[in-house]
C-alpha positions as MATLAB code, in Angstrom:
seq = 'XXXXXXXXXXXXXXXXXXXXXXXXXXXXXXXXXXXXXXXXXXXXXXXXXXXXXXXXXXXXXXXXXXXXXXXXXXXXXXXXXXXXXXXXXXXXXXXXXXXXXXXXXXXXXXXXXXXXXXXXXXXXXXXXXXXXXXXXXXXXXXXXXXXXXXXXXXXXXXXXXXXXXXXXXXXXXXXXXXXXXXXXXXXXXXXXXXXXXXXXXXXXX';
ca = [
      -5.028  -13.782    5.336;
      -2.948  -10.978    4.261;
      -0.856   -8.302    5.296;
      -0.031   -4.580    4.513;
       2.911   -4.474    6.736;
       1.729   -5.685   10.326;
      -2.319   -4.549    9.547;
      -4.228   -7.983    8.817;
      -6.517   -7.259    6.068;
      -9.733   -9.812    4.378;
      -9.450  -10.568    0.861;
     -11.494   -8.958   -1.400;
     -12.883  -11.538   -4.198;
     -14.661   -9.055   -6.170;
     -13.260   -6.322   -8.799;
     -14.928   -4.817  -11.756;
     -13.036   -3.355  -14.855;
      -8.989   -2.609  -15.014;
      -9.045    1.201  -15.199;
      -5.611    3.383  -14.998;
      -4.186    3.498  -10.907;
      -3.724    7.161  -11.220;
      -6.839    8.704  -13.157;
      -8.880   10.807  -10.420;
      -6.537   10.415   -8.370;
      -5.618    6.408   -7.340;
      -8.665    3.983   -8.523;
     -11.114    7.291   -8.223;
      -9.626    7.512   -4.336;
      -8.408   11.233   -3.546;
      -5.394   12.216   -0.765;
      -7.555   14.909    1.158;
     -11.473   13.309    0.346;
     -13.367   12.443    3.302;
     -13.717    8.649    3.887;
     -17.531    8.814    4.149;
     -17.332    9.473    0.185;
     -16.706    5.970   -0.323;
     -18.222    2.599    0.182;
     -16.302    1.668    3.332;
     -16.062   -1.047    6.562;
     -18.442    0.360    8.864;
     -15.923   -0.299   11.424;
     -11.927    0.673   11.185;
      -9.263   -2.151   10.558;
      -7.393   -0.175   13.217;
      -6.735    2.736   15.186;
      -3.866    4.722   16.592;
      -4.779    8.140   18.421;
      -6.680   10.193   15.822;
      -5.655    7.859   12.684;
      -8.132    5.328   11.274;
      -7.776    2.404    9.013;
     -10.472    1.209    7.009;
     -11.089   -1.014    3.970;
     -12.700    0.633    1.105;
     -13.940   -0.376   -2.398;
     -12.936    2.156   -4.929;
     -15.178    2.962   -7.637;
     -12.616    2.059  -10.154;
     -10.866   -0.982   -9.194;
      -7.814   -1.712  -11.248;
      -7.490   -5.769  -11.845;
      -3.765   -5.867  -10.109;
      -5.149   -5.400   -6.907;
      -7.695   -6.857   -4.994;
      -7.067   -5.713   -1.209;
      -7.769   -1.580   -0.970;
      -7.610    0.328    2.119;
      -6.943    3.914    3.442;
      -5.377    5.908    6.365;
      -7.369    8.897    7.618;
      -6.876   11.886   10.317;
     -10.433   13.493   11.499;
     -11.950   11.558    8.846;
      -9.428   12.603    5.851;
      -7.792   10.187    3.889;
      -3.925   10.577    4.213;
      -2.813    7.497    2.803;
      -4.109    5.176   -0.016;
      -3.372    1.248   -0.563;
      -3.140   -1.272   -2.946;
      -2.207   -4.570   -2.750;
      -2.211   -7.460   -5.496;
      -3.678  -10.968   -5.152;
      -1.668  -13.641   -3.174;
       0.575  -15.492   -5.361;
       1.482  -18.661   -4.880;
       3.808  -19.659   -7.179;
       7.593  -19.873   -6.460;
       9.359  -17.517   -8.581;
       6.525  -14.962   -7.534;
       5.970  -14.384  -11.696;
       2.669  -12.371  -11.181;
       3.902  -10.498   -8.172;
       6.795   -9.429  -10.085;
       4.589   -8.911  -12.770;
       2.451   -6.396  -10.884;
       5.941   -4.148   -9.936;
       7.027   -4.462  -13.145;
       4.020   -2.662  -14.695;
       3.968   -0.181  -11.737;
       7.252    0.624  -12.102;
       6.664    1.984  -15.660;
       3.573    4.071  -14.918;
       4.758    5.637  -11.959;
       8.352    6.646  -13.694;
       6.401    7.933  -16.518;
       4.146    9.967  -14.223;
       7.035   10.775  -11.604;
      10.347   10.366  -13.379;
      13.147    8.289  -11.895;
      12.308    7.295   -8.200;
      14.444    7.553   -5.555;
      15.214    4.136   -4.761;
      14.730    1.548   -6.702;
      15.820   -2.105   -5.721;
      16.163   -3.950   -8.851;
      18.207   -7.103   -7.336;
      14.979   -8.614   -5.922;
      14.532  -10.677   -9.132;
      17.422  -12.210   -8.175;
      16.072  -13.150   -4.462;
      16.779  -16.888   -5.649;
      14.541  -19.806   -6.924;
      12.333  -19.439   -3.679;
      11.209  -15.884   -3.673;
       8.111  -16.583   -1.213;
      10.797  -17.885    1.155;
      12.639  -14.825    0.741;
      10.200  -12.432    1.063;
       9.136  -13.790    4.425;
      12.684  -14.343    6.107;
      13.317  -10.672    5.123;
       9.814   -9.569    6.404;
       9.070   -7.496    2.941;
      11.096   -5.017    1.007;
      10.179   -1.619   -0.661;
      11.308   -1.764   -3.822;
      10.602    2.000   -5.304;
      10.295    5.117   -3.502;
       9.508    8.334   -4.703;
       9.582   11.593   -2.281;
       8.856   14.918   -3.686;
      10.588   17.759   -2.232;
       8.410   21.236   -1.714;
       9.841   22.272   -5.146;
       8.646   18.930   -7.182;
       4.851   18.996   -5.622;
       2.381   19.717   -7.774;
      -1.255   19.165   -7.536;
      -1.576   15.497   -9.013;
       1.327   14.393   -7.153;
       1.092   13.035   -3.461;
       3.485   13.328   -1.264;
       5.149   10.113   -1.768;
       4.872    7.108   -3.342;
       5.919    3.236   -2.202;
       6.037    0.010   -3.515;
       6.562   -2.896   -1.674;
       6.964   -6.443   -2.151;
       6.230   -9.158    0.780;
       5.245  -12.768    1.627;
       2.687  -14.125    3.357;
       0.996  -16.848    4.733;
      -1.823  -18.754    3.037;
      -4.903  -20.545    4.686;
      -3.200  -23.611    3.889;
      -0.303  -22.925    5.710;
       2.404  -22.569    2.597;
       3.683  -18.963    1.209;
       2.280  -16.408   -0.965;
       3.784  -13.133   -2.561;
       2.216   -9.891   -3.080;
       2.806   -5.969   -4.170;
       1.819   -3.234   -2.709;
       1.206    0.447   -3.864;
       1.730    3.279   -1.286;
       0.128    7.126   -1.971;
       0.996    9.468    0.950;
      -0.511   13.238    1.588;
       2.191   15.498    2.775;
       1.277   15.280    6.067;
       1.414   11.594    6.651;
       4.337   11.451    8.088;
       4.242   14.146   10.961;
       0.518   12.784   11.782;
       1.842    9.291   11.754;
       4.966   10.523   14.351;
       2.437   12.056   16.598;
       0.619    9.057   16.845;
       3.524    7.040   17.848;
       4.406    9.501   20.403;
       0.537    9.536   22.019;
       0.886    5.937   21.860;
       4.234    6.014   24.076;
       2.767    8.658   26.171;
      -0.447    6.695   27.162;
       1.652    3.665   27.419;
       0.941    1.783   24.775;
       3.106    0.026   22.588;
       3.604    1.412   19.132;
       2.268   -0.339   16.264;
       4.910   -0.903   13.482;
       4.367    0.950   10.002;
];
């Protein structure tokens, strides 16, 4: 099984077509679009307060991922993401691979990022190992102030890189692409706090 950082998630086998991540919007998903738009788990992955978590199967799949899912508030999507197949192979060549290739569309759609972490080639010959002992690492950030948002921009951007554990009990590698709304952030704060009000412990982003 996989993980989007601490949200178990099934593997998706199937995927049709490698069409652009950001036409319409990421793999034809839209920041803002009601979930019931698209073909979805009937149930959510998770829940915290008023946010929901659900798989979904975007109607144009891109072939570097095969895991999609979205955050929504009242039944909006607020966050959209992508991860790539589980790689098992030591140097983590198609993981790095898949950041590689985002890295280049999302500067030439965004401009420089923010952060960008370009020593994790250099993790050392085990990079699965590394990636799990350090619990994942985002790699590329991009956060748009209120003067650089315009209307095919979200409100940020992530990419991450983690490891994992396989069904057969070794280590895997993956990438995965982040698209916040705006309002992500404050929405995901309250829910903490309702969760620490109610007395629940607060689930890890």
């Amino acid at each position: 099984m996989k993980y989007i950082p601490t949200v178990l998630f099934t593997t998706w086998l199937a995927l049709c077509g490698a069409a652009s991540a950001f036409a319409a919007g990421a793999f034809g998903l839209e920041l803002g679009a009601d979930v019931s738009q698209y073909a979805h788990g009937e149930k959510p992955v998770s829940e915290r307060w008023q946010l929901s978590m659900y798989e979904v199967t975007p109607p144009s799949p891109d072939s570097r991922f095969d895991t999609y899912a979205v955050d929504t508030y009242q039944g909006k999507i607020i966050r959209i993401m992508a991860s790539s197949p589980d790689d098992v192979s030591v140097d983590g060549a198609a993981t790095l691979g898949v950041l590689e290739s985002l890295k280049d569309e999302l500067e030439k759609r965004y401009g420089e990022p923010s952060l960008s972490l370009d020593e994790v080639e250099d993790a050392g010959d085990d990079l699965r190992g590394y990636l799990a002992d350090a619990g994942g690492l985002e790699v590329l950030e991009w956060n748009f102030s209120d003067a650089d948002k315009k209307a095919d921009r979200p409100g940020a951007a992530y990419v991450f890189l983690a490891g994992s554990e396989t069904d057969g009990g070794g280590q895997a590698t993956y990438c995965t692409l982040y698209l916040e709304s705006p309002d992500y952030p404050a929405l995901s704060d309250q829910a903490e706090q309702m969760e620490r009000q109610n007395g629940e412990e607060p689930q890890d982003e």
